[in-house]
C-alpha positions as CSV (number, residue, x, y, z in Angstrom):
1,X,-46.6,-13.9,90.5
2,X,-48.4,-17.3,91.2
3,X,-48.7,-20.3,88.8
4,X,-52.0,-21.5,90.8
5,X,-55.2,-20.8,88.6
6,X,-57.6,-20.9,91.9
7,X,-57.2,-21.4,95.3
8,X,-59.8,-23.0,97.8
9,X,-60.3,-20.7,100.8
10,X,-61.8,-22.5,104.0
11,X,-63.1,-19.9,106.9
12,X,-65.8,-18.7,109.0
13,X,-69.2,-17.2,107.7
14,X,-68.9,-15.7,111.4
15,X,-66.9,-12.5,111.7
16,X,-65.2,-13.3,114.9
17,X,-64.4,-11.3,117.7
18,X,-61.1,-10.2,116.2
19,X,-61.6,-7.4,113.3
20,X,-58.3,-8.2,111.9
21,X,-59.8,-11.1,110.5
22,X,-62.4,-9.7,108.3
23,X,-59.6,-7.1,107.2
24,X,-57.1,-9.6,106.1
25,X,-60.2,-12.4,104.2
26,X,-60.5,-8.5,102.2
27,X,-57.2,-8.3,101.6
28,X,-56.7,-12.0,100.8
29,X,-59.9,-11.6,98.3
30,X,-58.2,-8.2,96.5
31,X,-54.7,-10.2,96.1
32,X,-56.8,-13.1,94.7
33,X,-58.2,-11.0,92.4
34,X,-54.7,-8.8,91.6
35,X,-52.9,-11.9,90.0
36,X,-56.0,-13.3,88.4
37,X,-56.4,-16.6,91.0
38,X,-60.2,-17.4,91.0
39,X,-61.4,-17.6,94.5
40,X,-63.3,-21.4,95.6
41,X,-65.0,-21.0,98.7
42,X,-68.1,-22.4,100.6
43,X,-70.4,-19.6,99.0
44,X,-71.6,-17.9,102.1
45,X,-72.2,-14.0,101.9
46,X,-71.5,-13.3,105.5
47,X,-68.9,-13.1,108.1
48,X,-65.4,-14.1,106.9
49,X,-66.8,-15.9,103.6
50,X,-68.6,-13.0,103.2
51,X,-65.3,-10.5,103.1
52,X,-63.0,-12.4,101.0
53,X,-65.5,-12.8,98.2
54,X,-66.4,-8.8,98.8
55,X,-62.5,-8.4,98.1
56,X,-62.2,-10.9,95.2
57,X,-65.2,-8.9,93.6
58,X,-63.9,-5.5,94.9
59,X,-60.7,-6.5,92.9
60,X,-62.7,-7.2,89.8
61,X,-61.7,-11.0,90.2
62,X,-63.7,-14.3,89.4
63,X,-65.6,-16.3,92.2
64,X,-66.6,-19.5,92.4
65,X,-69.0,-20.3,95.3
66,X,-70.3,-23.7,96.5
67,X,-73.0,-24.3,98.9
68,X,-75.4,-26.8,99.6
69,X,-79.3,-26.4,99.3
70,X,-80.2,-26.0,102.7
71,X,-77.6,-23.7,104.0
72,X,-78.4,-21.2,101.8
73,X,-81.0,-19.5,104.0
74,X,-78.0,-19.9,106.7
75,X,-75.3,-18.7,105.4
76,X,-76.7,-16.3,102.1
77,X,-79.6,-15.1,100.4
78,X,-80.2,-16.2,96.9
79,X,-80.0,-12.7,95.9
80,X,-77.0,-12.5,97.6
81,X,-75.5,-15.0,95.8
82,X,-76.5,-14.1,92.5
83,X,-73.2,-11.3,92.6
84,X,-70.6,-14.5,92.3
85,X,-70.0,-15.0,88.4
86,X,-70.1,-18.8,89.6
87,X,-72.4,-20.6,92.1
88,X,-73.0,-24.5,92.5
89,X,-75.8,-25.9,94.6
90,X,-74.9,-29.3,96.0
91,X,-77.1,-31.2,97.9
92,X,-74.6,-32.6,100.0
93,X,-71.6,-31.2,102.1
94,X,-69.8,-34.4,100.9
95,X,-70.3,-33.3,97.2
96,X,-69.6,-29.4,98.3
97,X,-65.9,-30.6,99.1
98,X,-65.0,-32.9,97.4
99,X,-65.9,-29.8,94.4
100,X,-64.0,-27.6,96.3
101,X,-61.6,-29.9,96.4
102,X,-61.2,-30.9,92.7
103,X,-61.6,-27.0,91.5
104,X,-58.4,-25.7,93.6
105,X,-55.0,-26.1,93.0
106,X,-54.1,-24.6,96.4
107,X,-55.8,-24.1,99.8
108,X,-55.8,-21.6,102.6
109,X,-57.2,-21.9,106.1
110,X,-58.5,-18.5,107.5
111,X,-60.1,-18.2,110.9
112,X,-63.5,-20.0,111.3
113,X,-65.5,-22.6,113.5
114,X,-65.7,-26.7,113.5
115,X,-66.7,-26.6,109.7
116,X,-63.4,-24.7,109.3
117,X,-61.4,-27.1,111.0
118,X,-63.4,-30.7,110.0
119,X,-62.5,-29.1,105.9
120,X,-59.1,-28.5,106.9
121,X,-58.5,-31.4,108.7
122,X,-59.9,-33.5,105.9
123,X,-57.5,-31.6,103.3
124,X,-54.5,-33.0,105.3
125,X,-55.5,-36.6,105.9
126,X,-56.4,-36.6,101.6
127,X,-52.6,-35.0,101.6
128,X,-51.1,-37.8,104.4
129,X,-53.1,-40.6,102.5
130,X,-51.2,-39.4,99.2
131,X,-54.4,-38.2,97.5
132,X,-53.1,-34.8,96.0
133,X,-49.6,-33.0,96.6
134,X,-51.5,-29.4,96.3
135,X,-49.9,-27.1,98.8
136,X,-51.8,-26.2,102.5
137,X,-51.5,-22.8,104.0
138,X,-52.7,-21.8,107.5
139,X,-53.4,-18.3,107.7
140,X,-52.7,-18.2,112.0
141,X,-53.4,-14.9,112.1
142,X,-52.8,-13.6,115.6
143,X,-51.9,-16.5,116.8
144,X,-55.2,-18.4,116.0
145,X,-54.0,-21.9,114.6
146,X,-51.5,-22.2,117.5
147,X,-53.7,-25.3,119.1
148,X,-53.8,-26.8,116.3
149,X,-50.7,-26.4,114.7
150,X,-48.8,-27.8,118.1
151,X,-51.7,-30.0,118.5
152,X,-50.3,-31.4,114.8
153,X,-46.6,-31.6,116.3
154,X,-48.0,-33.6,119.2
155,X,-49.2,-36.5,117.0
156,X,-46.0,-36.5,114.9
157,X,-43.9,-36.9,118.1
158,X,-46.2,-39.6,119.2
159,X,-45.9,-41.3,116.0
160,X,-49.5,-40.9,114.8
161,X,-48.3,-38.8,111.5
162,X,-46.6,-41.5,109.6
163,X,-46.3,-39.5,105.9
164,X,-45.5,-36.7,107.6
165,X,-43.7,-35.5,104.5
166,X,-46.9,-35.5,102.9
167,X,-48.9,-33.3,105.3
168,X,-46.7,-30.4,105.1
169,X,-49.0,-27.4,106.1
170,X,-47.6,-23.9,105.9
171,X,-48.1,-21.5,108.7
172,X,-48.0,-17.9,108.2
173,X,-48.4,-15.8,110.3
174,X,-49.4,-12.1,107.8
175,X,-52.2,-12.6,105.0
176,X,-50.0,-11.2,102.7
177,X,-47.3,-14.5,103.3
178,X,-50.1,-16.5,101.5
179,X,-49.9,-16.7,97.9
180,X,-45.6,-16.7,98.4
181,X,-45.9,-19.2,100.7
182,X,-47.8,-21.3,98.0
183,X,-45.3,-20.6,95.1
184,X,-42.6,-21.4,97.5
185,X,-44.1,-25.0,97.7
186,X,-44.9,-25.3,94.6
187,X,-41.1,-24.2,93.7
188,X,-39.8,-26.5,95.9
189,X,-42.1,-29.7,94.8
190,X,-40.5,-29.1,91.1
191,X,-37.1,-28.8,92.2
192,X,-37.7,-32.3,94.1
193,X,-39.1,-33.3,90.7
194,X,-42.9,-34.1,91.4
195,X,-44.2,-30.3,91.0
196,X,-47.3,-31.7,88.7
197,X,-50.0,-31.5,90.7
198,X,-52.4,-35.0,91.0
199,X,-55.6,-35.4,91.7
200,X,-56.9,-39.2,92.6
201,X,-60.0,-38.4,94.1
């Protein structure tokens, strides 16, 4: 369905108090792995992290995990780990996304914690400073992204957002919205006649 060859999922390596959001990280992970989009993710084995790989590897799909050195303890086992057909040790979180970064061509935001939120945030100040054109989804899943999202409005009123058209991020609102929601931008950035997607950084 998709033209994206991988897509960068940022979430939680906490389940949350919501179970919906471990079901739809699995069902995320099996869709991944149904139209043959590698999943790029933070690595962790647990909580969120932990269920969209188990779907992507469920699915018979590929997996691409990136964590530093000394969250490995935190967030996985090294024999947890060794079940991704890909893993990168950095010894930075710096070098962890800007990898995560530059191995996407798409990224999703799931439920998660500050290091959710500081990734995402990042991704759309790279997008408002014109460093890539690679569509953003947020996955608000029961409602979870709503501060942020009108938080986001907020600034653009003020007139803190000023390339809005470059921070663009798509809300959805059903896991399954995701990888249309991403061909849908990606359809309209070709009609507009920049659908290549750059990478600067």
């Amino acid at each position: 369905m998709t033209t994206i060859r991988s897509l960068c999922v940022y979430c939680g390596s906490s389940t949350g108090r919501d179970p919906e959001y471990l079901s739809a990280a699995r069902r995320l992970g099996l869709a991944l792995a149904e139209h043959d989009i590698r999943l790029v993710y933070g690595g962790g084995t647990r909580g969120i992290m932990g269920a969209v790989s188990d779907g992507v590897i469920e699915g018979g799909g590929l997996v691409t995990g990136i964590i530093p050195r000394f969250l490995i303890d935190m967030e996985a086992t090294e024999s947890e780990l060794k079940r991704l057909d890909e893993l990168i040790v950095t010894e930075d979180m710096h070098e962890r996304k800007h990898l995560m970064f530059r191995r996407s061509d798409a990224f999703v935001a799931l439920p998660g914690g500050i290091g959710t939120l500081e990734e995402l945030i990042e991704i759309l100040t790279w997008g408002q400073l014109g460093r890539h054109r690679k569509p953003i989804v947020i996955a608000n899943l029961n409602g979870f992204w709503d501060p942020l999202t009108s938080l986001l409005d907020h600034m653009d009123a003020e007139g803190f957002i000023h390339r809005s058209q470059h921070v663009r991020p798509l809300p959805v609102t059903d896991i399954d919205e995701v990888l249309p929601a991403i061909e849908g931008a990606l359809g309209e950035m070709a009609l507009e006649g920049r659908g290549e997607i750059i990478e600067k950084l």
